[in-house]
N, C-alpha and C positions, 0 to 999 in steps of 0.2 A: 226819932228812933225809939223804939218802947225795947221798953227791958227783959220781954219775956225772947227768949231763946226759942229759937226755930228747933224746931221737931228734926231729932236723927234717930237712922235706925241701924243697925251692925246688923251683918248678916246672921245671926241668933235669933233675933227675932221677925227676920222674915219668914213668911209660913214655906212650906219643902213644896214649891212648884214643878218637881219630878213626877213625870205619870207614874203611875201605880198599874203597871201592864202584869197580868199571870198569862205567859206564853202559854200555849198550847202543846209544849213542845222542852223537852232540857232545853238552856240555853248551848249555843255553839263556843264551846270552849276549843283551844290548842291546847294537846296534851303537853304538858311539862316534862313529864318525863323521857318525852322522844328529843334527841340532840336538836341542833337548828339543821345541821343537814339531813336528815331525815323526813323531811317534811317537804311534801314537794313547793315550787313555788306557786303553786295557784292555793296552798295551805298558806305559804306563807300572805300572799298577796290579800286572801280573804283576815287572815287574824291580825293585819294591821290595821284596817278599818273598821272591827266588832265592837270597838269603844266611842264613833263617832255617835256624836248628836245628833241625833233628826228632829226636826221639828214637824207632827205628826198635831191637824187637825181633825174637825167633824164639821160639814156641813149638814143642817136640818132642811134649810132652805134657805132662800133669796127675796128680797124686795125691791124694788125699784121706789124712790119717794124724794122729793122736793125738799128743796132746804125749809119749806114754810111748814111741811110735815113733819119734821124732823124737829124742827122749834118748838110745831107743839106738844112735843109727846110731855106727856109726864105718868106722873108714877101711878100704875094701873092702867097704863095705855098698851093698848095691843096691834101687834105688825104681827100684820097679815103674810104668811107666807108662801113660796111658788107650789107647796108641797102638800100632799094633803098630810091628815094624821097616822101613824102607822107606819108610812113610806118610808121606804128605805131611805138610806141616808149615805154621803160619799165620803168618805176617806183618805185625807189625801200627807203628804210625805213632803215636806218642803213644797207644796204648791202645786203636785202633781196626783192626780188621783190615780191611786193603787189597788184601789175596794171600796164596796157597797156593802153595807151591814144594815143591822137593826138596833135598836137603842134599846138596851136592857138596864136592870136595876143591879147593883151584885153590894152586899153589905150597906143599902142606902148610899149610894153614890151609882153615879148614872154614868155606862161605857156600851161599848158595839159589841154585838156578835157580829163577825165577818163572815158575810153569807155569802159575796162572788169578790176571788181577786180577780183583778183587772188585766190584763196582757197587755205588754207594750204596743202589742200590734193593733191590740184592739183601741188602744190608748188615741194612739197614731189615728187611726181611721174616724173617730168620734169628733177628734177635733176639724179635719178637714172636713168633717161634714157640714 
């Protein structure tokens, strides 16, 4: 057993893995100053869930590769992807894709403009295709 102590971290010095989203839009607040019965219940039924977490990805693209390809990657190796350059990119919401955007730069860090959201119907139809 060696003497050196295993590495811990407190949550202080983990780095803030919260996205950094600027709406489009105020966010959707319930006013406070209206009683709880004044609200109807599809207010109240929307502002009990405005606090849940989503887990909200970006696909750029896909590969398909071999565990023999995957072994030899190393650093400066490039995966090729289904997509070309430029192409839009999907967006998706706990696993379900919502929207297609474009990949912009905003204060040296890299996010979407959201150029088509998606309708469930259209959602719907894509997959049984």
């Amino acid at each position: 057993m060696s003497d050196m102590a295993s590495p811990t971290f407190s949550e202080q010095s983990l780095p803030d893995l919260e996205p950094k989203v600027q709406p489009s839009h105020p966010p959707l607040r319930r006013e406070t100053s209206l009683p709880e019965e004044a609200l109807s219940d599809e207010q109240r039924n929307l502002a009990m869930i405005m606090d849940v977490i989503l887990h909200v990805s970006v696909e750029l693209g896909r590969a398909r590769m071999t565990v023999r390809q995957v072994l030899d990657l190393d650093q400066d190796s490039v995966i090729e992807l289904d997509r070309l350059a430029g192409e839009v990119v999907d967006v998706f919401v706990n696993e379900h894709l919502i929207a297609r955007g474009e990949v912009v730069v905003v204060d040296d860090k890299f996010g979407v403009r959201i150029s088509e959201l998606i309708a469930p119907t259209k959602i719907a139809s894509t997959i049984s295709a």
